[in-house]
N, C-alpha and C positions, 0 to 999 in steps of 0.2 A: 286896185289892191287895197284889203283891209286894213287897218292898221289892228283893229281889235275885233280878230276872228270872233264868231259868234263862237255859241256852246256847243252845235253840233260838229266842229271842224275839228274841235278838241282829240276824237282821233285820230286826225291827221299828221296830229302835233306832236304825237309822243312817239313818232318817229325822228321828231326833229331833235330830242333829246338828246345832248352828249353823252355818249356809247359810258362816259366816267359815272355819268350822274344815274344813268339807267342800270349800269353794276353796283350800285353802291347794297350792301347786303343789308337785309330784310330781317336779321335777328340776331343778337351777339354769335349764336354759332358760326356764321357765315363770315364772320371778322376773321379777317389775314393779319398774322403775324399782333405785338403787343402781349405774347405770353404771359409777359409778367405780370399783368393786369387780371392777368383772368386766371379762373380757376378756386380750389378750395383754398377761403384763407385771404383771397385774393382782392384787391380794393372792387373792382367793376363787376366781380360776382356778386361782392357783399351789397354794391350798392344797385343794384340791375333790376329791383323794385320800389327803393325810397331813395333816389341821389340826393345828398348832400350840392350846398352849392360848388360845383369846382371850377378850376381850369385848368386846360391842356393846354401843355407846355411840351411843343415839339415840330420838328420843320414840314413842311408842305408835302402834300398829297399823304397823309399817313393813317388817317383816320377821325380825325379831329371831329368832322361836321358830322359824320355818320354817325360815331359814339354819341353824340348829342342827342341824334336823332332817334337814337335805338332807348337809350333811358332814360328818354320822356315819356314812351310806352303811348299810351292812349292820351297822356293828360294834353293839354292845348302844347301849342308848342311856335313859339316866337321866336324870330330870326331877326337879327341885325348885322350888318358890318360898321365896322369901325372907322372903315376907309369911308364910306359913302352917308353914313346915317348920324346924327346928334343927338342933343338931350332933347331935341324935336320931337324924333321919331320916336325916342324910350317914352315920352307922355304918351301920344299917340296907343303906344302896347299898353299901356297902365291903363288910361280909359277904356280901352277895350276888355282890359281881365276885371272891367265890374261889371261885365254879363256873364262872367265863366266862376262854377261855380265848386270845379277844382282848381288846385293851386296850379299853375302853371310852368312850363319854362320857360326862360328866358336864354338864348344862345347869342352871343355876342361876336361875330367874329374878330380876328385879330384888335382883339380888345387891348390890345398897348396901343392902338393908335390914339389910344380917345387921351386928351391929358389931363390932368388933376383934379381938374375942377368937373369933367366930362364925366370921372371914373366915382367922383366924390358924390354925384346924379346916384348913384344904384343904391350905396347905404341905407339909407331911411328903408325900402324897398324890401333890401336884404334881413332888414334890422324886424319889420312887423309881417317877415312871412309873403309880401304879395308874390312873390314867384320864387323861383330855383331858378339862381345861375350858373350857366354854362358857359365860360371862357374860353375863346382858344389864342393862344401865339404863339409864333415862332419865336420870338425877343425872351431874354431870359426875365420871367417875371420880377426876381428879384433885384433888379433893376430899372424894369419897363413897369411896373403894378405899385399903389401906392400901399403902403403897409396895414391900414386899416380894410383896405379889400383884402389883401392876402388872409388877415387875421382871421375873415369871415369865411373864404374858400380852402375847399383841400384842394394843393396843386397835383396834379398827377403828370408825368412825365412822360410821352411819347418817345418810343424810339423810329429811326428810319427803317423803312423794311429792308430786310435782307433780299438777296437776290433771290433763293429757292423762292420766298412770297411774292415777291414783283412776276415771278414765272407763273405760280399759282395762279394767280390774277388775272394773268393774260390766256392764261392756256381757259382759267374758266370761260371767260369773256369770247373765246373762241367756239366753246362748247355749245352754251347757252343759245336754244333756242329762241326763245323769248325776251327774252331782254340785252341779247349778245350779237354776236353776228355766226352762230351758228345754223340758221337759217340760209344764211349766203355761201355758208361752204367755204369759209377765207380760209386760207393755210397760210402758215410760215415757213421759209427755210430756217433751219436751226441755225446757221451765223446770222441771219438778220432774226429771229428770234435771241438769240446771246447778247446781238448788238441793243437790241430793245430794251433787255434787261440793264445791258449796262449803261445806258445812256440815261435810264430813268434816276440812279444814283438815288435808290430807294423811294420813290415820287411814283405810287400807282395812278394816279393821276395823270400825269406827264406819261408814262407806259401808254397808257388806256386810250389818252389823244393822238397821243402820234399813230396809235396801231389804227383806230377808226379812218385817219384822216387816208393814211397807205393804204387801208382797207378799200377805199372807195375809189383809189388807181387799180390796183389790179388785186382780184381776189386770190394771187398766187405772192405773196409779200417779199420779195427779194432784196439781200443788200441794196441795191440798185435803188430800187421802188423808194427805201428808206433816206438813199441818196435825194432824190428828187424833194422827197416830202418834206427833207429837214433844211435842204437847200444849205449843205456843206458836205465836205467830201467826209464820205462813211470811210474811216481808215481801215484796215485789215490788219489783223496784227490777233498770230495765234499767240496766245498767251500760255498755250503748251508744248509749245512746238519749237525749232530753230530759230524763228524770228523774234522769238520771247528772248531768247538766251543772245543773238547777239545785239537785240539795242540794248539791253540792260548790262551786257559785256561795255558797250559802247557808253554808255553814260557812266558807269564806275570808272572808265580808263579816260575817260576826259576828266572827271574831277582829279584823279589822279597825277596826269599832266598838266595838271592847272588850268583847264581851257573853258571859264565860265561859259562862252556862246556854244562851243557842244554842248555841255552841260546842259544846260537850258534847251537846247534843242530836244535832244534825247528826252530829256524830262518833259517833255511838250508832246513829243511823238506817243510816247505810252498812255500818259494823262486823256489826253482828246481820246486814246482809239479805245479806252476804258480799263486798260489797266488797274486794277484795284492801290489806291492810293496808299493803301496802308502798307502794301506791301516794298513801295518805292519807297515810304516809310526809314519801314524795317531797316533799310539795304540802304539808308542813309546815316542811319543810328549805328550800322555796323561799320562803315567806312569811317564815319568822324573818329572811331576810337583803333582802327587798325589802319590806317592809310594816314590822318592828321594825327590823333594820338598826342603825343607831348610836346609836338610842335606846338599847339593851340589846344590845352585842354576844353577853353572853352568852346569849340566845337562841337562836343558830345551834347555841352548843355544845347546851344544852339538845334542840332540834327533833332534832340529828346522833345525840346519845345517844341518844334515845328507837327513834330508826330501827334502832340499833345491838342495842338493848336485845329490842326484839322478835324480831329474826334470833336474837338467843339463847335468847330465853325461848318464843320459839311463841307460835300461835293462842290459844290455852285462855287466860291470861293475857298473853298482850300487849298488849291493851286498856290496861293499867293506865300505862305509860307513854306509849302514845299518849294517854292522856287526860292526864296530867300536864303533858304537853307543849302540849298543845290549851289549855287554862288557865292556864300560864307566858305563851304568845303572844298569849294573849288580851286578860292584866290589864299585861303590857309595853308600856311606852311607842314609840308610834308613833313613824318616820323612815321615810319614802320617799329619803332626800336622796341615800345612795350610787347607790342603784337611779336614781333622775335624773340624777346627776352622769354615769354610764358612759352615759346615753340621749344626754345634750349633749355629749358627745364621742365620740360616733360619730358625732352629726350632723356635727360640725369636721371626722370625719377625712374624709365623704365630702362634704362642701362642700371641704375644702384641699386633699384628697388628701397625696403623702408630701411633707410640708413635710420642709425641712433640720433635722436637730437640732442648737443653738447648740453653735456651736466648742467653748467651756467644759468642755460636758456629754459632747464627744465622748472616747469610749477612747486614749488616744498611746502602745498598746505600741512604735510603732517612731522610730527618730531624724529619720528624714521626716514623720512625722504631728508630730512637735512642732514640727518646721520649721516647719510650713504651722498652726502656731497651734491643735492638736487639743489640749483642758485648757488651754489658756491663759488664767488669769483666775477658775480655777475656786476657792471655796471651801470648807473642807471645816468641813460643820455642826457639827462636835463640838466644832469650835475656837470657835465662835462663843459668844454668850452667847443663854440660852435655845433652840441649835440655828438662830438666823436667819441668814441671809445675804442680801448686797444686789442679787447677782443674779438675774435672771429662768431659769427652766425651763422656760416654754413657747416654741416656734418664734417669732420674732419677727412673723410676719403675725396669731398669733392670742396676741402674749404681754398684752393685756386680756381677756382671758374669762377667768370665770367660772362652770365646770364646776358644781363643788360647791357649794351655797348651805347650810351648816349650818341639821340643824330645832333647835326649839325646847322639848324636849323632851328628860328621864331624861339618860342617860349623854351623849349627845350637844352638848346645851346646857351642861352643866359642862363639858365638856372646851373646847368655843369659847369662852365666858367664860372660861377659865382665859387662853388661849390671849389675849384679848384686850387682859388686863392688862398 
């Protein structure tokens, strides 16, 4: 066995190609997903014949290396990783672009790995024109890149692909003759295609791997197939269907009854079988303010950060704050009472319809509205002792209700006892 095939075996080899690296498209049109980028107006249109140096700033498998690779165009075009390569191998490229007699690129991958002094290597470089750099990382630049690099690059922002694109991808890569495994006739069942998608959590990369590797077990792709190949149990869980509605019943009714290990079960059940995270999200951000509510205000904050937190952090760990969150609202003292307060006043508004609001309460920007008694009589709280006044604020047809009924419970109950004294 060879260790370095000769030149004639070379077609042999470009079967041996990762099914990702042989999809990877052949001209910005062929680019999936990154809208924003493109188009009239748009940075990667404007720049798609003379790039500026940049970096991409965005999480794995998105498009990072390809865009590199597409507007470089013709010119020479230099690779590096940050994980594997030093100021070694950047001299090495520099000796090399004084036989090239265009400017070149230079692509850097996950260029936060290199540190300070690795990143401070490219300046001079940058500064007299030897190349165009191409950065890519997932780490947030402005944190991970030293500030005189940034000064020199535009940073452009990757987003994760959506799922229609991850399908795009895969359904191409199906199609594709030539470069795909449409030649092999591979099919998918559509739950083990859905599961594909959702498992890549935007990563066409990660899609593209897994579908080649199940590819090559059977050319008919079955949950099952996907089971073997990922060597974990592929969950089932119609996300439209009855099973959607009762674990998601079941994780709200465990926070509910305070039970953090349901909790976290449930949350675990949907999360793994690909449940869209934002939407467990949602449906946390709605509970901290109707199920805890005044119990623990700060639950809302908590549930809102967490939502926030994953938008930043992605799939691969975003788990970690939705569980946090899921276990914050769990062991939080219950209050329904706001969430009932706004129920019995909308029942008032549509039993009274538009009551008058009392004179008092009403605005007297003009010398007529004071005439006619608009503020007249009204007191202002700050003057008052402990903020009370003798006045009424509801309409006089409903000024005895009782909206709000304070629970009895955490944050809530101290502040009405306070309030009582």
């Amino acid at each position: 066995m060879e260790l370095f095939p000769s030149p004639n075996q070379s077609s042999s080899l470009k079967k041996e190609v990762p099914l990702a690296e042989r999809m990877r498209p052949h001209s910005l049109e062929e680019v999936v997903g990154q809208e924003h980028l493109f188009g009239a107006g748009k940075p990667l249109s404007a720049f798609a014949t003379n790039p500026p140096s940049l970096i991409f700033w965005g999480p794995p498998g998105v498009g990072k290396t390809t865009l590199a690779k597409l507007l470089a165009g013709e010119r020479p075009f230099f690779q590096i990783s940050a994980v594997l390569d030093g100021v070694g191998e950047l001299r090495k490229v520099i000796e090399s672009l004084q036989h090239e007699s265009r400017r070149a690129v230079l692509f850097v991958d996950e260029i936060h790995r290199w540190n300070k002094a690795q990143q401070d290597s490219l300046l001079p470089y940058l500064e007299n024109g030897t190349f165009t750099l191409i950065g890519a990382t997932t780490e947030n630049p402005s944190f991970s890149l030293i500030a005189p690099l940034l000064s020199r690059c535009k940073v452009l922002t990757l987003k994760s692909l959506g799922k229609n694109e991850v399908r795009r991808i895969l359904e191409r890569a199906l199609e594709d003759r030539e470069r795909g495994l449409g030649a092999k006739f591979v099919r998918v069942d559509e739950d083990a295609m859905e599961f594909l998608v959702e498992d890549a959590g935007g990563d066409a990369r990660k899609a593209l791997n897994t579908l080649e590797i199940a590819a090559e077990l059977h050319h008919q792709v079955s949950l099952e197939t996907l089971k073997t190949v990922l060597q974990k149990r592929v969950l089932r869980y119609d996300k439209t269907g009855e099973q959607h509605y009762d674990i998601i019943s079941a994780f709200i009714k465990s926070m509910r009854g305070s039970d953090p290990d349901a909790a976290i079960y449930y949350l675990a059940r949907m999360y793994e079988a690909g449940e869209d995270p934002r939407f467990l999200a949602r449906r946390m951000v709605i509970f901290a303010a109707e199920d805890v509510g005044m119990g623990d205000p700060r639950a809302l904050q908590v549930a809102v950060a967490a939502a926030e937190a994953f938008d930043r952090i992605g799939q691969a760990e975003g788990w970690i704050p939705l569980s946090e969150a899921a276990i914050y609202l769990a062991l939080a003292p219950k209050s329904n009472a706001s969430y009932m307060a706004y129920k019995r006043a909308k029942d008032a508004v549509e039993k009274h319809g538009d009551l008058p609001v009392p004179l008092h309460l009403r605005n007297a920007p003009t010398t007529l509205m004071k005439e006619l008694g608009y503020g007249t009589g009204y007191e202002y709280a700050h003057d008052s002792k402990d903020a009370r006044v003798t006045h009424a604020h509801l309409p006089e047809e409903i000024v005895r209700e009782k909206f709000y009924v304070p629970g009895k419970r955490g944050f809530e109950k101290l502040l009405h006892e306070k309030r009582e004294k």
